[in-house]
N, C-alpha and C positions, 0 to 999 in steps of 0.2 A: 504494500500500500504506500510505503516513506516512497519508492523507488516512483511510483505514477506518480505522484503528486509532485515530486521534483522535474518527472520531464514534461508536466503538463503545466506546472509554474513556470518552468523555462521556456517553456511556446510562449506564451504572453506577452514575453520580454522580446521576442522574436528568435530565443536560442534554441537548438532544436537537436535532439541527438534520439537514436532509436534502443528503444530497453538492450539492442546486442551492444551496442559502441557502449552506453555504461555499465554493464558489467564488464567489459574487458576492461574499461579504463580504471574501474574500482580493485579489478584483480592487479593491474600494475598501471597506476597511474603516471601521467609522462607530462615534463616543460613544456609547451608549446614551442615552437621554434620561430616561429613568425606570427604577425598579425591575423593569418589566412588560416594558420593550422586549426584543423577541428578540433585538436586536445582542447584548445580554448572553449570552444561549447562543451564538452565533455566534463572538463572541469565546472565549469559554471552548473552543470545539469548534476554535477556529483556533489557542489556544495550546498545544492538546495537539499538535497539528502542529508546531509553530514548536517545544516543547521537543524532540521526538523529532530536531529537523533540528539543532539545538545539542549535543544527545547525540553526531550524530553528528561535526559539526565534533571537539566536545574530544576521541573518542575517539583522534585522530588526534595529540593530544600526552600525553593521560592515558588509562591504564589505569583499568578501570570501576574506582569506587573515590566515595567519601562525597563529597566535593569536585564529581565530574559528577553523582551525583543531586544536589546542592544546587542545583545551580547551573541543571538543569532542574527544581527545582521554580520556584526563581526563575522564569523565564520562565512556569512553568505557572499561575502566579498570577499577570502582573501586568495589572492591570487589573479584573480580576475579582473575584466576590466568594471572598472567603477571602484577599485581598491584604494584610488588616490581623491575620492569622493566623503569624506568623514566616517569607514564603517565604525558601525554602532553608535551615530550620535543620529541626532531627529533632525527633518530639513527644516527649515526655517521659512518655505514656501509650500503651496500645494503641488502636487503633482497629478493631472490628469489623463486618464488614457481614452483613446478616441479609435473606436474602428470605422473606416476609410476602405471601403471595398475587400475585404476579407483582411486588409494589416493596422496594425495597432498603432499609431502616433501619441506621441507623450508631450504634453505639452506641462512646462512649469510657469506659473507662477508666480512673480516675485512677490519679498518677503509684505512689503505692506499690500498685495492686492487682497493678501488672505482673509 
């Protein structure tokens, strides 16, 4: 169930990997070598996994609460792109998602429009 829910959270965002590419990448995960390399989606699709399994560790001494979502955004960024983006702190803007003929557009924002 952690496994669909990561590659179906990572569709959204537009990253996309097939339940075979993450389990091979979870049995030996790999650097990306370039901007193009799919490790990169793989990773991305492996850490939405790894934060959901962290969620559940910390539930087990915290009550949901701003401290465990920071703390799996942490994780859900690292390595990835958006990892030089504040993981684990709150935006300071809204972020919205818009579908546009079957793909998703994000639009932010700014902080006093909120």
């Amino acid at each position: 169930l952690q496994r669909w829910e990561a590659l179906r959270s990572s569709s959204l965002e537009g990253t996309y990997a097939t339940p075979q590419e993450l389990l091979l990448f979870e049995l030996e995960p790999t650097d990306p070598r370039s901007a193009r390399d799919p490790a990169n989606a793989w990773r991305e699709v492996w850490n939405h996994g790894r934060a959901l399994s962290v969620g559940l560790e910390l539930l087990q001494e915290l009550p949901i609460c701003n401290r465990l979502i920071r703390e799996m955004h942490k994780v859900l960024l690292s390595g990835v792109r958006g990892e030089d983006k504040r993981p684990g702190e709150f935006r300071n803007g809204q972020v919205q998602s818009v579908q546009h003929d079957g793909s998703f557009h994000h639009r932010t924002s700014k902080q006093g429009d909120v």
